[in-house]
Structures are given as structure tokens and as C-alpha cells.
C-alpha positions as CSV (number, residue, x, y, z in Angstrom):
1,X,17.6,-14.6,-7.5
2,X,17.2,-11.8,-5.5
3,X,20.6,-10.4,-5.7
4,X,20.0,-9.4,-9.2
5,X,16.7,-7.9,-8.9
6,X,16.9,-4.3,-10.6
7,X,17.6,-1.8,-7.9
8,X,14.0,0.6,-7.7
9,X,14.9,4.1,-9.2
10,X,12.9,7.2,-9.8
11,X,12.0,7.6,-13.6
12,X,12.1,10.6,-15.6
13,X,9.6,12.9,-16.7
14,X,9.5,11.8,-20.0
15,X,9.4,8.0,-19.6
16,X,6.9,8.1,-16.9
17,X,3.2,6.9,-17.8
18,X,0.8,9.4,-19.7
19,X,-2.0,9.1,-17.1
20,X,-5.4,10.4,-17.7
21,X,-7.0,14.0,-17.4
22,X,-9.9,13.2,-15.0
23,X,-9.6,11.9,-11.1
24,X,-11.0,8.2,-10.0
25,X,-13.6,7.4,-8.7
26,X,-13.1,7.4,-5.3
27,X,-15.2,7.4,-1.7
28,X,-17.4,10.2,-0.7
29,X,-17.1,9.7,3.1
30,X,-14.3,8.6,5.6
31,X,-15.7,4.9,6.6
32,X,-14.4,5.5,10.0
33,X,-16.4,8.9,10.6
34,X,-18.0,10.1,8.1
35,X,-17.0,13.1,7.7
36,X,-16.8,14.2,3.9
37,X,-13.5,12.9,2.6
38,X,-12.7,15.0,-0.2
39,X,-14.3,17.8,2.2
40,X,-15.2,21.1,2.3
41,X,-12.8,21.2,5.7
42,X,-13.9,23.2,8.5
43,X,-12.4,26.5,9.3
44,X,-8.7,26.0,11.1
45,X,-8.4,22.6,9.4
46,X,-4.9,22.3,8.6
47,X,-3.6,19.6,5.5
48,X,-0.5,17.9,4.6
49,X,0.5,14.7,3.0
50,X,3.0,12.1,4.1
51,X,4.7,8.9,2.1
52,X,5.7,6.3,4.5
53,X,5.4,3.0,3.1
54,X,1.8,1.2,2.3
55,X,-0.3,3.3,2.6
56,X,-3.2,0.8,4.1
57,X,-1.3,0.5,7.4
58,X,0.0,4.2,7.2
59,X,-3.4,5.9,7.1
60,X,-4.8,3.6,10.2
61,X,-2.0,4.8,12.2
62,X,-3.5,8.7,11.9
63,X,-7.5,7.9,12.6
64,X,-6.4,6.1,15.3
65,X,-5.0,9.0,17.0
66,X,-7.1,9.7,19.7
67,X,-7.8,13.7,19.3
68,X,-7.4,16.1,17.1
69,X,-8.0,14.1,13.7
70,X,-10.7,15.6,11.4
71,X,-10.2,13.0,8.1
72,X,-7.7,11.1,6.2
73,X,-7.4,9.8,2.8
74,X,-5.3,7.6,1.1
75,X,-3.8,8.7,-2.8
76,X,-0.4,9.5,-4.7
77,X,1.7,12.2,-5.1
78,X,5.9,13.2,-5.6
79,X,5.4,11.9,-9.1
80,X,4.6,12.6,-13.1
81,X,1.8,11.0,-13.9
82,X,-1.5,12.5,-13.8
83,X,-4.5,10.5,-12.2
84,X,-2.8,7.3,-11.4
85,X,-4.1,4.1,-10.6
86,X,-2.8,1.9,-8.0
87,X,-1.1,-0.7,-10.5
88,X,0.5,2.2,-12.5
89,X,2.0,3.9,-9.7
90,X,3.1,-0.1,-8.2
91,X,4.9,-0.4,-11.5
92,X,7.3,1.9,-10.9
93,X,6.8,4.4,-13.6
94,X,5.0,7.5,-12.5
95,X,7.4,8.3,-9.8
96,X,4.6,8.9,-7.0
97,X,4.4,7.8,-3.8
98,X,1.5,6.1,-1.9
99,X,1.0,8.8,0.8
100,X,-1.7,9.7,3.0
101,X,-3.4,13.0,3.3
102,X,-4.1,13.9,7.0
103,X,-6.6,17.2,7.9
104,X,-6.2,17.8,11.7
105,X,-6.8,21.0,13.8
106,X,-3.2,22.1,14.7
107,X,-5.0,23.9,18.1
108,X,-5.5,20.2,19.4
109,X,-3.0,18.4,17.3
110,X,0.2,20.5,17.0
111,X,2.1,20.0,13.3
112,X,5.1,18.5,15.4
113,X,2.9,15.7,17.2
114,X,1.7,14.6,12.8
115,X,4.6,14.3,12.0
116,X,6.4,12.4,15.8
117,X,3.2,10.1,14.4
118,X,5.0,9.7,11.4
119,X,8.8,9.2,12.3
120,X,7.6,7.1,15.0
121,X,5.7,4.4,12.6
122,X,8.4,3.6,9.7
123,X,12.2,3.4,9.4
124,X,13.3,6.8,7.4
125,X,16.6,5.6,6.5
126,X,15.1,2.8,4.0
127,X,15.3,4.8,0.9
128,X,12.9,2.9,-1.4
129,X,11.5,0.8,0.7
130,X,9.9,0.0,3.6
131,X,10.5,-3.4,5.0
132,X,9.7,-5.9,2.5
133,X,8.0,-3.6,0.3
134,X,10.7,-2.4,-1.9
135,X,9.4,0.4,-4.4
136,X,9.8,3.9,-5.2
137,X,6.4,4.4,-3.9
138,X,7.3,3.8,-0.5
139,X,10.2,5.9,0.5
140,X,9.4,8.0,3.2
141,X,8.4,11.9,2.3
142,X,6.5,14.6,3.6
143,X,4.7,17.0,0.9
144,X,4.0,20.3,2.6
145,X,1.6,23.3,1.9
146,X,3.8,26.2,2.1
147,X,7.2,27.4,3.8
148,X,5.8,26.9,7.4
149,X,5.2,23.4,7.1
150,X,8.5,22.7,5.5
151,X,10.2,24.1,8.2
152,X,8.5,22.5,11.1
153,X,9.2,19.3,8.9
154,X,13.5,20.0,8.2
155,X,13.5,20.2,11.8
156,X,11.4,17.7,13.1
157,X,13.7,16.0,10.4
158,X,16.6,16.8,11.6
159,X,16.5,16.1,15.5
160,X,14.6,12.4,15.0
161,X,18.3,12.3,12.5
162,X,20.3,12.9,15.7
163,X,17.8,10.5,17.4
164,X,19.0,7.9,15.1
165,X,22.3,8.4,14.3
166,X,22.7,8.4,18.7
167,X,21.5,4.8,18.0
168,X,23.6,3.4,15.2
169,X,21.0,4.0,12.2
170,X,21.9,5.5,8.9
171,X,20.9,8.6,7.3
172,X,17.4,9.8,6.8
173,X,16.5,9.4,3.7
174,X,12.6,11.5,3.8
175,X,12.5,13.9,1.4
176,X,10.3,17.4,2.1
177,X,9.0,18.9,-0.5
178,X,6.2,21.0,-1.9
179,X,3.0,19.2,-2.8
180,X,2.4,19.5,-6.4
181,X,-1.0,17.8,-6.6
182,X,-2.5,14.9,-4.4
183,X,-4.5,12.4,-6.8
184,X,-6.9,10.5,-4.2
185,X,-6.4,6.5,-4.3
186,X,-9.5,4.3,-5.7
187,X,-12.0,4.0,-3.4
188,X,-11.3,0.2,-2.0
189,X,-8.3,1.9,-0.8
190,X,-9.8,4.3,1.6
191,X,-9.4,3.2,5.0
192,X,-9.1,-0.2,4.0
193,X,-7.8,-1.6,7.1
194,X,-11.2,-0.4,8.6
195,X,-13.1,-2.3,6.0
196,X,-10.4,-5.3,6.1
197,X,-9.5,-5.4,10.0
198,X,-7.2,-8.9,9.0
199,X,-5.3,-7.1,6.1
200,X,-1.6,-6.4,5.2
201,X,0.3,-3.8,7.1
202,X,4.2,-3.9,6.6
203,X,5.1,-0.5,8.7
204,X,7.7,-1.2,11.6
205,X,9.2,2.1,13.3
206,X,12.7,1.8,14.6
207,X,11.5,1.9,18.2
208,X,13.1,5.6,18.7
209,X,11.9,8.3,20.4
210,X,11.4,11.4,17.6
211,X,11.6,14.6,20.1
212,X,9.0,17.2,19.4
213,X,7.9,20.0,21.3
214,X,10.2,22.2,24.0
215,X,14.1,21.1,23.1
216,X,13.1,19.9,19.3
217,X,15.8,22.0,17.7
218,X,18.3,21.6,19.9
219,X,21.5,20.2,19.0
């Protein structure tokens, strides 16, 4: 029967969900270390937001870095639909993504080590999907601030491409674009594989090396 499940596709503005006009509810604290979640971030506290498949086991691989981390947070963005809860954005129709907000200091934890994190721990030539989690909510994306960030991402992008195509994989399919808003997940799903140690994570990298750092844009 699977061979004639509908193939995921991105809806359009107008048949996406109408959404709400106020945020959920959502934590006030990071359970892992307590620093304010929705902050005020310190001075030099850098953002961006990253889609790379559930977003349980994508989150837990960003606090567990071991420096450089100040908080991360798990909510949906890329899409249409204002304030969306989980099951509306699983449903396919308000085109978001489950992403992960992270806030490090880029003086300890350079933009190009975020985002070797983030090639590293899925498969970017998926599309919609990650594994067996099929869904426009999990393609892979990164949602950047301003011009900077985009281009440290097109070319992080583009040499862990070369990477992959050096070892038989397909195109990369992670889009980069501007974030538009980021709507932060109910509060059960902050950190949730701190709260739930034993709980679903589906992420699988490809077992290549992204290159970041001296060499990253060379061809």
C-alpha cells in the first residue's frame, strides 16, 4: 500500500491552515540549563534556525555540543500558518518545518562549526523526508538572519555537496532562506529528549565529513 501513498508536497498560501494570532504556551527555561529560553540573549549571542528532520533528536544534537552553546529551542518555521501547533504543522498543511533555534557565541563556536553540526547529523539529499519520517516538515533547511549568515550557509552548502557527490550521493536538497518568523513548539516539546532520555530520534547522517574552516570554499 505504500506505493500509492500521496507523495508530501508543499501547499499554497491559500490552502494552508488559518492558524491563530497569539503564540503557545510554551517553557520559560531550557530544562538542560536554565538559561531563559525565549531569552533576553546576552550580548554577542548570535541566532539562526535549522530544519533537519524531528526535531526531538535534532535539538539534543546542539546542547550536547560541548562549548560554545548558550540555548536552544525547538518550534516551526518556512511555512503559512501563524502559531501552529504540532498536529497542524504534522498534517501537512501550513508548510512549516520542525526546526530548531540554536543561540551560540560565534567567538567560541564559529557559524561554520553550527552548521558541520548540522550536515553532519541528517542526510540533505532526502527532500521531504528524513529516514522514515516522510513530511514536508522534515526536509532539511537553514533559515538565516541576514545576508552573512546566508552566505556562510551557500557555502558550507555547497562544499558538504562536493563532499557528497565525491561519494555517490544525490543532490542537496536544503533550502536557505530568510527566516520569516520562528513560532516556538509547545512546551512538552522543548528538550524533550532531556525530559524523555528513551524517546524517538530518527536522524542518521550520511557518515561524511562536511569541510569547514581553512579550504571550505575550495573547489
Amino acid at each position: 500500500m505504500l506505493l500509492f501513498r500521496k507523495r508530501p508536497e508543499m501547499p499554497a498560501p491559500s490552502e494552508a491552515l488559518p492558524g491563530r494570532p497569539h503564540p503557545l504556551p510554551t517553557a520559560e527555561r531550557h530544562f538542560v540549563n536554565g538559561h531563559p529560553l525565549k531569552g533576553p540573549y546576552p550580548e554577542g549571542i548570535e541566532t539562526i534556525v535549522l530544519g533537519f528532520g524531528c526535531f526531538w533528536g535534532a535539538e539534543r544534537k546542539f546542547w550536547q555540543l560541548p562549548q560554545g552553546i548558550y540555548v536552544t529551542a525547538v518550534g516551526y518555521a518556512g511555512g503559512f500558518t501563524p502559531n501552529p501547533t504540532y498536529e497542524e504543522v504534522c498534517s501537512g498543511l501550513t508548510g512549516h518545518n520542525e526546526v530548531v533555534l540554536v543561540a551560540f557565541d560565534p567567538a567560541v563556536l564559529p557559524l561554520e562549526s553550527v552548521l558541520k553540526t548540522f550536515f553532519e547529523s541528517h542526510d540533505p539529499t532526502q527532500g521531504y523526508r528524513q529516514g522514515n519520517d516522510v513530511g514536508t516538515q522534515y526536509r532539511s533547511g537553514i533559515y538565516t538572519r541576514d545576508e552573512a549568515q546566508a552566505a556562510t550557509a551557500r557555502t558550507v552548502r555547497d562544499a558538504y555537496a562536493r563532499a557528497l557527490d565525491a561519494r555517490g550521493y544525490g543532490p542537496v536538497t536544503t533550502e536557505i532562506v530568510p527566516l520569516d518568523t520562528f513560532y516556538f513548539a509547545e512546551e512538552y516539546h522543548q528538550q524533550y529528549l532531556a525530559k524523555n532520555p528513551g524517546g524517538y530520534c530518527g536522524l542518521g547522517g550520511t557518515g561524511v565529513s562536511c569541510p569547514v574552516g581553512v579550504g571550505v570554499a575550495a573547489e
